[in-house]
VEXDREN-2710 file (C-alpha; in Angstrom, 1 decimal):
% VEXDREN-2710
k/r/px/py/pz
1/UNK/82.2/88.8/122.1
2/UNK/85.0/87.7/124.7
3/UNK/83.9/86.4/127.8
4/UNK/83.6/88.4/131.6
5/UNK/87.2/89.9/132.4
6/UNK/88.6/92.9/134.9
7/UNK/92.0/94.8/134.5
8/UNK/93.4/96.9/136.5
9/UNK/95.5/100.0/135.9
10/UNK/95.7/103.9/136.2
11/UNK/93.0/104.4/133.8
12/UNK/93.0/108.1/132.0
13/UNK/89.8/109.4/132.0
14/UNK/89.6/111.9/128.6
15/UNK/86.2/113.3/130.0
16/UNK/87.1/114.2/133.6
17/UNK/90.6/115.1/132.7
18/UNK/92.4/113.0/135.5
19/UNK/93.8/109.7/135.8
20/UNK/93.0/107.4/138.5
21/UNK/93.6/104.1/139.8
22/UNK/90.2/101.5/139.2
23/UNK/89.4/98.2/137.8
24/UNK/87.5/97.8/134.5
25/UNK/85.4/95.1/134.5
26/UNK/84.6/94.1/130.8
27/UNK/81.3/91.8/129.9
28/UNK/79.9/91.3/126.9
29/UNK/82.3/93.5/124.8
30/UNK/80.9/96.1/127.1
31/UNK/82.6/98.2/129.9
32/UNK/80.3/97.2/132.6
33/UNK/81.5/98.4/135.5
34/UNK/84.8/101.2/136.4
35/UNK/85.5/100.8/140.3
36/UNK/88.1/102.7/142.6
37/UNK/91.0/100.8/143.3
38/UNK/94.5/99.9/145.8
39/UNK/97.8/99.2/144.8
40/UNK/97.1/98.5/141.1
41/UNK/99.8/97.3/138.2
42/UNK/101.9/100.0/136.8
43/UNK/100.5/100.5/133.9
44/UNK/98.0/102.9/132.2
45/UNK/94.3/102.0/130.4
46/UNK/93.3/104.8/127.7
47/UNK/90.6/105.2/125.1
48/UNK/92.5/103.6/121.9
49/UNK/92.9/106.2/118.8
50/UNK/91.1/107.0/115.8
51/UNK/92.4/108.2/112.6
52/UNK/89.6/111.2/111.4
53/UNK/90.6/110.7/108.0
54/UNK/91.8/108.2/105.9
55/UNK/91.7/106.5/102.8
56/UNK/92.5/102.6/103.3
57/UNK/92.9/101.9/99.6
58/UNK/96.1/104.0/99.8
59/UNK/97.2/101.2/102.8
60/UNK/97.6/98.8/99.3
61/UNK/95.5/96.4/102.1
62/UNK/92.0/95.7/102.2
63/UNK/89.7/97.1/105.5
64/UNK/90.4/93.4/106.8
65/UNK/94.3/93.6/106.8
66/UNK/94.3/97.1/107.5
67/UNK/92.8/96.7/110.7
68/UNK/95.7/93.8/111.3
69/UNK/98.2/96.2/110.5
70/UNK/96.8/99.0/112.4
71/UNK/95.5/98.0/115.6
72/UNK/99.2/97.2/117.3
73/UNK/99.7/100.6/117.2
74/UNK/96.4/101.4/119.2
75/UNK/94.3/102.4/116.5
76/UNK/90.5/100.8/117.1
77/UNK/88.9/103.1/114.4
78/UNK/88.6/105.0/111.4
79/UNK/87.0/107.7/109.4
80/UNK/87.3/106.3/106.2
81/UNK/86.7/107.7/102.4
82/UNK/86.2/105.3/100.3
83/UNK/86.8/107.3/97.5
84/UNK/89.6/105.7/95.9
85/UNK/87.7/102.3/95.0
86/UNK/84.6/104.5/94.4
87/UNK/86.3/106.1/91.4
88/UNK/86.7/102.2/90.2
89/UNK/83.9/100.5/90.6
90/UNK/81.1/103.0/92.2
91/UNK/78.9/102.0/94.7
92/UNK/79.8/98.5/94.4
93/UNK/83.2/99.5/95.3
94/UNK/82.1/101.2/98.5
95/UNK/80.2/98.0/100.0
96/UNK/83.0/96.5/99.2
97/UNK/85.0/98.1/101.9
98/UNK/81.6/97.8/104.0
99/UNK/81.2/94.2/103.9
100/UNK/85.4/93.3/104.0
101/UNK/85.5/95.8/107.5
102/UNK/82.5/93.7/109.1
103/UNK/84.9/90.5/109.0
104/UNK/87.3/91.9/111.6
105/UNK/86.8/93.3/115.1
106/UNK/87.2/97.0/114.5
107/UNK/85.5/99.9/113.7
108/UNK/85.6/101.5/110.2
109/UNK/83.4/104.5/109.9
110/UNK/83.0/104.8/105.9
111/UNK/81.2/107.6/104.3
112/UNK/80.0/108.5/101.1
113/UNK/82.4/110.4/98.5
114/UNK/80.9/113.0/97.2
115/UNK/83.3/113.5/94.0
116/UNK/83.1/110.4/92.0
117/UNK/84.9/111.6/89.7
118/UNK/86.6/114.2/91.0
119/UNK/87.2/116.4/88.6
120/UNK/85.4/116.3/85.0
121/UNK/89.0/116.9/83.4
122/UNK/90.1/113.1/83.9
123/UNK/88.5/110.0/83.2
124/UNK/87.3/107.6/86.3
125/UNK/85.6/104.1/86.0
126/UNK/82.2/105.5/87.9
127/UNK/80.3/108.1/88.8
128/UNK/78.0/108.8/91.9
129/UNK/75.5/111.8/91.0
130/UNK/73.4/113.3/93.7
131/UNK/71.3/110.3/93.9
132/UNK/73.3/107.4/94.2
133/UNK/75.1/109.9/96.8
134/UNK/71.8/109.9/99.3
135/UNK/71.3/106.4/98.5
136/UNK/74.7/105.7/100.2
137/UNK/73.8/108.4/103.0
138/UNK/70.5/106.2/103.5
139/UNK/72.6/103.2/105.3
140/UNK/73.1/103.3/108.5
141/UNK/76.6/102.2/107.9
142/UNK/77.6/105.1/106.3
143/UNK/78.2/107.7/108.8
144/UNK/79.2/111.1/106.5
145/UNK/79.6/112.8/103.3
146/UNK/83.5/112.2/102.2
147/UNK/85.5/115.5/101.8
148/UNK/83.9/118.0/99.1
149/UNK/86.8/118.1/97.1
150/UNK/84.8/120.7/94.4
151/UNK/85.1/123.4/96.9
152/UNK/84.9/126.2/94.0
153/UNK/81.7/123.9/93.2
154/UNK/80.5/124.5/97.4
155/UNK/81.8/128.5/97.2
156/UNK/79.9/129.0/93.5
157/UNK/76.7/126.3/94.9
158/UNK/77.4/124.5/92.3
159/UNK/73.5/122.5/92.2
160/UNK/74.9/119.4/92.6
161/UNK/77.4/120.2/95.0
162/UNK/74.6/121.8/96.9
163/UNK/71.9/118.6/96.8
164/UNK/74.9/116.2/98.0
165/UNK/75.6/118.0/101.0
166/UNK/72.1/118.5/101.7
167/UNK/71.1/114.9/101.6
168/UNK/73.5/114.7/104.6
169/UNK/72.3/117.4/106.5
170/UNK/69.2/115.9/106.1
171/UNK/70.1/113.0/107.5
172/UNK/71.7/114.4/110.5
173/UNK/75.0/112.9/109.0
174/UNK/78.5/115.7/109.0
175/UNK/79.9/117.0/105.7
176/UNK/83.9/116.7/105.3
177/UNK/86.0/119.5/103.5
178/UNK/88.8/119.4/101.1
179/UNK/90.3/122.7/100.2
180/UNK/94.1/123.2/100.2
181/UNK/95.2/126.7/100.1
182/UNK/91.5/128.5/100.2
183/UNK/92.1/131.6/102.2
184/UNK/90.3/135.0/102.3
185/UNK/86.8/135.2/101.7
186/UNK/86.0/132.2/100.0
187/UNK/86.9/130.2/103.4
188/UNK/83.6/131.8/104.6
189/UNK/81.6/130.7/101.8
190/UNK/83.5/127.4/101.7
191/UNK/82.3/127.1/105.7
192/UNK/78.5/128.6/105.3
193/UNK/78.1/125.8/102.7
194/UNK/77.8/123.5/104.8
195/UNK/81.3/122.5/105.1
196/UNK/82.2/121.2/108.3
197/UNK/86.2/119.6/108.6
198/UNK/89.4/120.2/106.7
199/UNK/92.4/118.3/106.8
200/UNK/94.2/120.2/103.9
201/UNK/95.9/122.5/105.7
202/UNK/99.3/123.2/104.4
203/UNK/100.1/126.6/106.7
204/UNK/99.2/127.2/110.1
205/UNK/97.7/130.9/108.9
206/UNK/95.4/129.1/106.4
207/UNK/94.2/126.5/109.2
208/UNK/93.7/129.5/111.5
209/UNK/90.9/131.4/109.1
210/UNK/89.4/127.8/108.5
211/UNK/89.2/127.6/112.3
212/UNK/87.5/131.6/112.3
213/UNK/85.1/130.2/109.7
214/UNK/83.7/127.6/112.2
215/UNK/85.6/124.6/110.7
216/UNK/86.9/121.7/112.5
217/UNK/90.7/121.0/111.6
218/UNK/92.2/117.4/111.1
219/UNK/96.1/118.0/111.3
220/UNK/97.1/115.3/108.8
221/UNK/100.5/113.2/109.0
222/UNK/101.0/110.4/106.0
223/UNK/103.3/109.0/103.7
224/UNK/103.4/112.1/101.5
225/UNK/101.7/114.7/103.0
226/UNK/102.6/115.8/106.1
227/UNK/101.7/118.9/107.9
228/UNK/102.3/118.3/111.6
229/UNK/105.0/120.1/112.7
230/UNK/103.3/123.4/110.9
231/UNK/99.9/122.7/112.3
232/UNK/100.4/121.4/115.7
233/UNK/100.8/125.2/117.5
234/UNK/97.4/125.0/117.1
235/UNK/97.1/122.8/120.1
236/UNK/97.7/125.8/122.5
237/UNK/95.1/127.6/120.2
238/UNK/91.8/125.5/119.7
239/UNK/92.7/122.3/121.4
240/UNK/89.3/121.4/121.5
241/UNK/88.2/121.6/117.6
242/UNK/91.6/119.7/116.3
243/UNK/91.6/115.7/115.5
244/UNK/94.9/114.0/113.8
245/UNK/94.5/112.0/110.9
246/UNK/96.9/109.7/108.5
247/UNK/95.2/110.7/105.2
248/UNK/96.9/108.3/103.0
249/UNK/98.8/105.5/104.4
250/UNK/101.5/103.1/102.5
251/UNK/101.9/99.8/103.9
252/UNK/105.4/100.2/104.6
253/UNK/104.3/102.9/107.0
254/UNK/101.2/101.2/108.4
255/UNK/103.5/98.8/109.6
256/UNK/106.1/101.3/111.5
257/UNK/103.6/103.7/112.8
258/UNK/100.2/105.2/112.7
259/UNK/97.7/107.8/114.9
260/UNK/100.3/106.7/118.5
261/UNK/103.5/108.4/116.9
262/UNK/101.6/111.9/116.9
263/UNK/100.5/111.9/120.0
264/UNK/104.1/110.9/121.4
265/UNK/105.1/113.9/119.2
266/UNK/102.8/116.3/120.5
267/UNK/103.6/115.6/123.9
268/UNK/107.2/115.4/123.7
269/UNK/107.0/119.0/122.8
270/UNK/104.8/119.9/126.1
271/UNK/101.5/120.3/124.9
272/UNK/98.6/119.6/127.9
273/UNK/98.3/115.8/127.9
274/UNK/94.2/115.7/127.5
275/UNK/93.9/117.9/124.6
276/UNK/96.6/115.8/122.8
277/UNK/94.6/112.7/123.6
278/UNK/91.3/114.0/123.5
279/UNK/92.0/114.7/119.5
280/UNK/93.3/111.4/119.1
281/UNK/90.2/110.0/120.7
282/UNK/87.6/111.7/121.6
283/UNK/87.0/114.5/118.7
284/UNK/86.6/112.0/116.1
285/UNK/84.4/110.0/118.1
286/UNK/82.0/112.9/118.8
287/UNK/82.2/114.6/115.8
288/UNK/81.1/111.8/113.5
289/UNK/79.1/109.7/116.2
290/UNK/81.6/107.0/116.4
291/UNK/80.1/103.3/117.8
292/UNK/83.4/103.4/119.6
293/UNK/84.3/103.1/123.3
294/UNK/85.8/106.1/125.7
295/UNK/86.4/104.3/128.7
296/UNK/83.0/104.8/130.1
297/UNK/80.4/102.5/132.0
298/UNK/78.2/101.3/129.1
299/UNK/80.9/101.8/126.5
300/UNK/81.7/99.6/124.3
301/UNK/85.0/98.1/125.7
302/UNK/87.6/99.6/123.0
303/UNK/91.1/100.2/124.9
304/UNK/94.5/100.1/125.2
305/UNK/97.0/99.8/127.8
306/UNK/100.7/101.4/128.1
307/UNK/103.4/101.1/130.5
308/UNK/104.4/105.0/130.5
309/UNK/102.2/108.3/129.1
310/UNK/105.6/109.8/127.4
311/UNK/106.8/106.8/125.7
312/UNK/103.3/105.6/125.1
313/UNK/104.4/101.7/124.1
314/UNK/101.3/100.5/123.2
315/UNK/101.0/96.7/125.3
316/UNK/97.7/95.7/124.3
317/UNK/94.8/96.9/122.5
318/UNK/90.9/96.1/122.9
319/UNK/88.2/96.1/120.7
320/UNK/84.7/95.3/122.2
321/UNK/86.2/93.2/124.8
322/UNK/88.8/91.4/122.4
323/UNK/92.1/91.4/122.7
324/UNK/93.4/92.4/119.2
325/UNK/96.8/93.0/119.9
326/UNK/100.1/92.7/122.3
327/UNK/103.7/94.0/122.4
328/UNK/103.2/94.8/118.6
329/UNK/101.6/91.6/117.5
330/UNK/98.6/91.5/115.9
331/UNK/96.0/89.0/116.7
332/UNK/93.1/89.7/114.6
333/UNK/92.7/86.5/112.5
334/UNK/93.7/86.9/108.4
335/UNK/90.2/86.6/106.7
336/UNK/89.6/86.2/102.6
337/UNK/89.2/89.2/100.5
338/UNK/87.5/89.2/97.3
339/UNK/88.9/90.5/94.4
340/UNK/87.0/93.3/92.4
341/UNK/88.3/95.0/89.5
342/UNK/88.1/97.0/86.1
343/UNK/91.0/97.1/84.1
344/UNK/90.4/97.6/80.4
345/UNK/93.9/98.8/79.2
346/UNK/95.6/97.2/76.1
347/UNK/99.5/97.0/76.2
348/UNK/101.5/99.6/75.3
349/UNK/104.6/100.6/72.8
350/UNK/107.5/103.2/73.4
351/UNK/106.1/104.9/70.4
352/UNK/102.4/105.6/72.7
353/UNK/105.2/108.1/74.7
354/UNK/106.7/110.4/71.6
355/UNK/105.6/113.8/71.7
356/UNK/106.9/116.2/68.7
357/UNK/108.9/119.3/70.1
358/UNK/106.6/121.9/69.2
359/UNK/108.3/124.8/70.8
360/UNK/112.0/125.2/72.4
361/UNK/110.6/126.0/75.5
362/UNK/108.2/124.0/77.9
363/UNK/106.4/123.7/80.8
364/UNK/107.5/121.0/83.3
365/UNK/105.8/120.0/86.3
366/UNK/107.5/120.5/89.8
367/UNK/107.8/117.4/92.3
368/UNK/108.7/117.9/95.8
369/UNK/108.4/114.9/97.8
370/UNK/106.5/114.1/100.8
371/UNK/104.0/116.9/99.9
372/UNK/100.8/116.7/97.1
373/UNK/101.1/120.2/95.8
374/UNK/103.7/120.9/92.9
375/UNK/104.6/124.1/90.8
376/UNK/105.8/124.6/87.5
377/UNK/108.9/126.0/85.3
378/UNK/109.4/126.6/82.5
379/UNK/112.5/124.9/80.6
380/UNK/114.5/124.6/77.4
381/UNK/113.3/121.3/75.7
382/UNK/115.7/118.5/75.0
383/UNK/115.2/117.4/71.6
384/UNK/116.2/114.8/69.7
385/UNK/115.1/114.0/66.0
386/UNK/112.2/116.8/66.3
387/UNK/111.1/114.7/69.3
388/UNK/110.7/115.7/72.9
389/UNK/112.7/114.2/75.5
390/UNK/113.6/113.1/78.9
391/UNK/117.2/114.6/80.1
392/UNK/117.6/112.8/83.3
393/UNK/121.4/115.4/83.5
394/UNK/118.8/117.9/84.1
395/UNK/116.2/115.8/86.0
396/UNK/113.4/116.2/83.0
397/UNK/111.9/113.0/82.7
398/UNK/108.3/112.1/81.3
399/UNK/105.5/112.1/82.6
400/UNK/102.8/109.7/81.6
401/UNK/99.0/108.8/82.2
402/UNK/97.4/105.6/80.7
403/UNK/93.6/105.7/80.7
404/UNK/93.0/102.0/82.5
405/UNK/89.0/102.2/81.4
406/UNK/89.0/102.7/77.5
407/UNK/91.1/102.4/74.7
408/UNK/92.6/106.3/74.6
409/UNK/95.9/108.1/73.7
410/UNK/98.7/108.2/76.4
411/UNK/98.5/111.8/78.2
412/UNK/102.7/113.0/78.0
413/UNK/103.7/115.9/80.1
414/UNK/107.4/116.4/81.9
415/UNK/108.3/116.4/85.4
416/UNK/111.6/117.3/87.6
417/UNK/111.7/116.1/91.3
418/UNK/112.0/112.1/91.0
419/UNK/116.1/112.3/90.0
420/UNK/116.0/109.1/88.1
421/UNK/118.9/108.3/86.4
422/UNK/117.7/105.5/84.6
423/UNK/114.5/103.6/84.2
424/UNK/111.0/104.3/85.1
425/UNK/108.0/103.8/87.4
426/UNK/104.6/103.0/87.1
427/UNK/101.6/102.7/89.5
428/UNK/97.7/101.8/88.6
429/UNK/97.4/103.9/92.5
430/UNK/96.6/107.4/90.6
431/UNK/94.0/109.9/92.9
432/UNK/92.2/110.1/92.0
433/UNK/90.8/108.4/89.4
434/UNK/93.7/106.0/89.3
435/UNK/94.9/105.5/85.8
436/UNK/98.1/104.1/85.5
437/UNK/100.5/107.0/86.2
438/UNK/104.5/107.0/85.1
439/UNK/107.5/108.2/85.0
440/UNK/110.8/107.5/83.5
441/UNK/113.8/108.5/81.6
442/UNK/112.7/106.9/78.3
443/UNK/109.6/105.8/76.0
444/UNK/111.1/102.5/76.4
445/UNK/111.7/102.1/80.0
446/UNK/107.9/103.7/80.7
447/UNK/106.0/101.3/77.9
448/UNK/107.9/98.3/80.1
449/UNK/106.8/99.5/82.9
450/UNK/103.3/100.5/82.6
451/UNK/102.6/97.2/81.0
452/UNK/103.9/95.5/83.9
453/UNK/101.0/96.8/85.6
454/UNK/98.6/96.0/83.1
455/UNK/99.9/92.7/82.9
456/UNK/99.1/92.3/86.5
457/UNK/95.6/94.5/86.0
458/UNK/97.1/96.7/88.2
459/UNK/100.1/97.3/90.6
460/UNK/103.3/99.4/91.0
461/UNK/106.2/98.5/88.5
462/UNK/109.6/99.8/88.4
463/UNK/112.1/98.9/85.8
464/UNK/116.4/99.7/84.9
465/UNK/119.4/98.1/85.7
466/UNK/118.0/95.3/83.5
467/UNK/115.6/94.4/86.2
468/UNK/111.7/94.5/86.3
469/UNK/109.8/94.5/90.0
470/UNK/106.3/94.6/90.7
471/UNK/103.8/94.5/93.5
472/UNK/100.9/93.1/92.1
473/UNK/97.1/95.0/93.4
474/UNK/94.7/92.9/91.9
475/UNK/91.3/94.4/94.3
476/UNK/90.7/97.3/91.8
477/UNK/94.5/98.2/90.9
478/UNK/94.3/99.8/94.1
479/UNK/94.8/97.0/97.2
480/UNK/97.0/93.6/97.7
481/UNK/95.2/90.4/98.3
482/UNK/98.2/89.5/100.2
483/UNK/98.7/89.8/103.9
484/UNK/100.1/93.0/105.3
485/UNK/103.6/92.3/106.7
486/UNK/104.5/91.1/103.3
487/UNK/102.8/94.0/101.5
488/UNK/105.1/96.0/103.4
489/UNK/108.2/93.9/102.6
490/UNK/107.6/94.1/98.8
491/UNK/106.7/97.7/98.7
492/UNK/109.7/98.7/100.8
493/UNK/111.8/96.3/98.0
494/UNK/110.6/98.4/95.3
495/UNK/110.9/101.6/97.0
496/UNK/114.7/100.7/97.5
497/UNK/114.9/99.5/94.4
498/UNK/114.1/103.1/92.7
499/UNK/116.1/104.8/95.4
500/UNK/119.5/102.6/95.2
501/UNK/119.1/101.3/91.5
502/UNK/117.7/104.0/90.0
503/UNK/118.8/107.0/92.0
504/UNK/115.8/108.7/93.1
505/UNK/116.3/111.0/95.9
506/UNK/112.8/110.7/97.0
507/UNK/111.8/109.1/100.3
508/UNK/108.4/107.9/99.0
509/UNK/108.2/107.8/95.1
510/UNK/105.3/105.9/94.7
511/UNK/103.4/107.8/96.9
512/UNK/104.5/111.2/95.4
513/UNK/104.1/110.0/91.9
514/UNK/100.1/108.6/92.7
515/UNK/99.9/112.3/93.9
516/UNK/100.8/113.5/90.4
517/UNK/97.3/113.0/88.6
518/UNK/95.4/115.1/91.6
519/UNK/93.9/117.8/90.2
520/UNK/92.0/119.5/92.8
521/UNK/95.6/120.1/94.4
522/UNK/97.4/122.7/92.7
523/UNK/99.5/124.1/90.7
524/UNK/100.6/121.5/87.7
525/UNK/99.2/118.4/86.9
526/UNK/98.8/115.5/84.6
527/UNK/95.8/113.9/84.2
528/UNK/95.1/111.3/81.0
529/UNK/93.3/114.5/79.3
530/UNK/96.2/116.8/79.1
531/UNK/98.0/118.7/81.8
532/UNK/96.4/120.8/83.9
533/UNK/96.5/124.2/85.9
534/UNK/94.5/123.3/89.2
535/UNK/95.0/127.4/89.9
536/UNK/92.7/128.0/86.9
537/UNK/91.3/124.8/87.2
538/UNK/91.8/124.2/83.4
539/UNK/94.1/122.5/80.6
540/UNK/97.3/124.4/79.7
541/UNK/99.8/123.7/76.5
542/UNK/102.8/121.4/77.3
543/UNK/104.6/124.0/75.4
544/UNK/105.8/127.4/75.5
545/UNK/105.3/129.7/72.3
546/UNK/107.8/132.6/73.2
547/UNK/107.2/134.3/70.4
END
């Protein structure tokens, strides 16, 4: 805790709606007293933001650096699924992220994933049935259930669907939703459940009947998906039942931005000033019962302070009393992570990637980057000695999933969006069960770079041009035991690297390509048991019999 200090300002009051000038005297990490004042600095003292939905795993950073990365931009909190290291390592993996958060002052909200694995079409490293779920919801540290990604589970009450999301109502604790696309009728049922939030939302029409249904909407802006400038109307609509959330960070964009860059957005389009911070601050806090400060006597003393309320420059940022950060430095001390892991993959050979063409025709999976839902065509398949092919002329390159628990077959499907002209890709960050995931122009230039990765026991590789890169992820294929601003550096490297060397168009290929095995987002995917329909929510042929 820091020791007795006042600071004066035009403090923003979110509850009262008005902003006047007053000293906050700070003691004890604790907002002690708020007095009326004179003549006070020119400057502005705020509640700092929280991002209502994120996984941190998807930051490449451990909780600990994480909060480093994030709290210059104002952030002083998260909702956080810990889903991604669940589907690892289980439990273990979730008081992982627990006991690495406690190290640094800021407040991590984790919650309990409720689909561990996902899907039963993929393999994962864990599972959390109904009763390692209530175990989790048992600690006092773990403030929800994690989005319901089975939502045809919580429409159809699915039993163990149902007995998750009832251990948290009886625990007083809120249930988050996961449901891209659901409209009509089965929004109801998806609501009455028990089914609380969604931050899924790709159209505003869909968000709207999710909003009729009683459900609270997150309006999510990340490094893929990104759904603000569709969803944020709804701020003249239900500005009181809206949050904003990152979903799924990469550390190059940590570092550039976070939670502060929507709300300058939303107000540099005109909408009223309290609802925009109110669902950057208060809604998540509420909602979820946040330990975190609002700028009110007996609060705990988590703020920030800006020099204008358009341009939002965030000057400094406190947690409990502690100045964290200033002018963009953090100063949150670098603390040790452990490393966890499971990585049981074997090297590879091109010959893993050959798939006989069994039909002249095939289905090919449909990229579109920054966004997590694909579609599908249907092409003519390039063969070449009875085999089937990349044809990077036409942008059909391969598609492949390595199981990273047990010795199993390579999954092959084919994918257009990722432009490569040469080369190939590879990344142990998978959703959700994160196998290692590629793509490439050839079986050779895929085996290279998938065992990259399993040389490292996990990462993201990319290989052509007669150069290999690789950023190295050692905490459970998913996270970097390194520190944050050269995380960053080395991810924006390889990004470049795939873009200028190898001539993807894409502005975020790793993160559209870990999107790639996500089956509960439809249409096409590819997960290491075949490829997959997420429409029909079942396995469909790689090829095409015309006749």
């Amino acid at each position: 805790m820091s020791d007795a200090f006042s600071l004066s300002g035009h403090l923003v009051d979110l509850h009262t709606r008005d902003i006047r000038p007053a000293t906050v005297e700070v003691q004890d990490g604790t907002i002690a007293r708020i007095e009326p004042a004179e003549d006070v600095p020119n400057r502005y003292l705020l509640p700092g933001f929280v991002d209502a939905h994120v996984h941190v795993e998807s930051s490449m950073l451990p909780p600990s650096e994480f909060a480093r990365a994030a709290v210059p931009h104002g952030t002083v909190g998260t909702v956080s699924d810990p889903h991604e290291i669940a589907n690892v390592i289980g439990v273990e993996g979730v008081k992982y992220m627990i006991e690495d958060g406690r190290q640094v002052p800021f407040h991590f909200a984790f919650g309990a994933p409720s689909c561990v694995p996902a899907t039963p079409f993929e393999t994962s490293g864990a599972e959390l049935d109904p009763a390692a779920v209530a175990a989790l919801l048992d600690r006092d540290d773990v403030l929800y259930l994690s989005e319901m990604m089975n939502y045809p589970g919580a429409i159809h009450r699915d039993d163990d669907v149902m007995a998750k999301i009832a251990a948290a109502q009886a625990r007083g604790k809120p249930v988050d939703g996961h449901a891209p696309g659901l409209r009509g009728d089965g929004v109801e049922q998806y609501a009455t459940a028990g089914i609380e939030t969604d931050h899924e939302c790709f159209g505003i029409e869909e968000a709207r009947e999710k909003l009729d249904a009683g459900m609270k909407i997150a309006i999510r802006e990340g490094s893929a998906a990104k759904n603000f400038d569709e969803l944020i109307p709804l701020m003249d609509e239900a500005p009181n039942r809206l949050m904003f959330c990152s979903d799924d960070k990469h550390p190059d964009s940590l570092v550039r931005d976070h939670i502060d860059t929507l709300v300058r957005r939303a107000l540099a389009r005109g909408y009223d000033r309290f609802d925009v911070l109110r669902a950057a601050c208060v809604h998540p806090v509420e909602h979820y019962g946040l330990d975190v400060g609002l700028l009110q006597e007996g609060d705990p003393a988590d703020f920030i302070v800006v020099d204008d309320l358009d341009a939002l420059n965030v000057h400094q940022t406190y947690v409990e009393g502690q100045l964290v950060a200033e002018d963009g430095a953090s100063h949150i001390e670098r603390v040790s992570s452990d490393v966890v892991n499971q990585f049981e993959a074997s090297p590879v050979d091109a010959t893993d990637f050959q798939v006989s063409a069994e039909s002249d025709q095939m289905r090919v999976i449909t990229a579109v980057d920054n966004q997590l839902m694909t579609g599908e065509d249907i092409v003519d398949t390039p063969v070449e000695n009875g085999m089937a092919v990349a044809d990077s002329e036409r942008d059909v390159l391969k598609l492949a999933v390595v199981n990273r628990y047990e010795e199993t077959e390579p999954a092959v499907a084919f994918i257009q969006g990722f432009g490569l002209d040469e080369g190939a890709l590879a990344s142990s960050v998978a959703h959700d069960s994160h196998n290692v995931l590629a793509v490439g122009t050839s079986d050779d230039a895929i085996a290279d770079a998938v065992n990259t990765v399993i040389e490292n026991q996990g990462g993201i590789s990319a290989v052509g041009t007669g150069e290999s890169h690789v950023l190295p992820l050692p905490i459970a294929g998913l996270m970097s035991d390194r520190p944050h601003d050269v995380v960053a550096r080395r991810y924006e490297k390889l990004s470049h690297f795939v873009q200028d060397a190898l001539g993807s168009p894409m502005d975020a290929p790793f993160m559209t390509l870990s999107f790639m095995a996500l089956l509960v987002i439809p249409q096409l995917k590819l997960s290491d048991q075949g490829l997959f329909d997420g429409d029909s929510f079942s396995f469909v042929d790689r090829f095409v019999d015309r006749t």
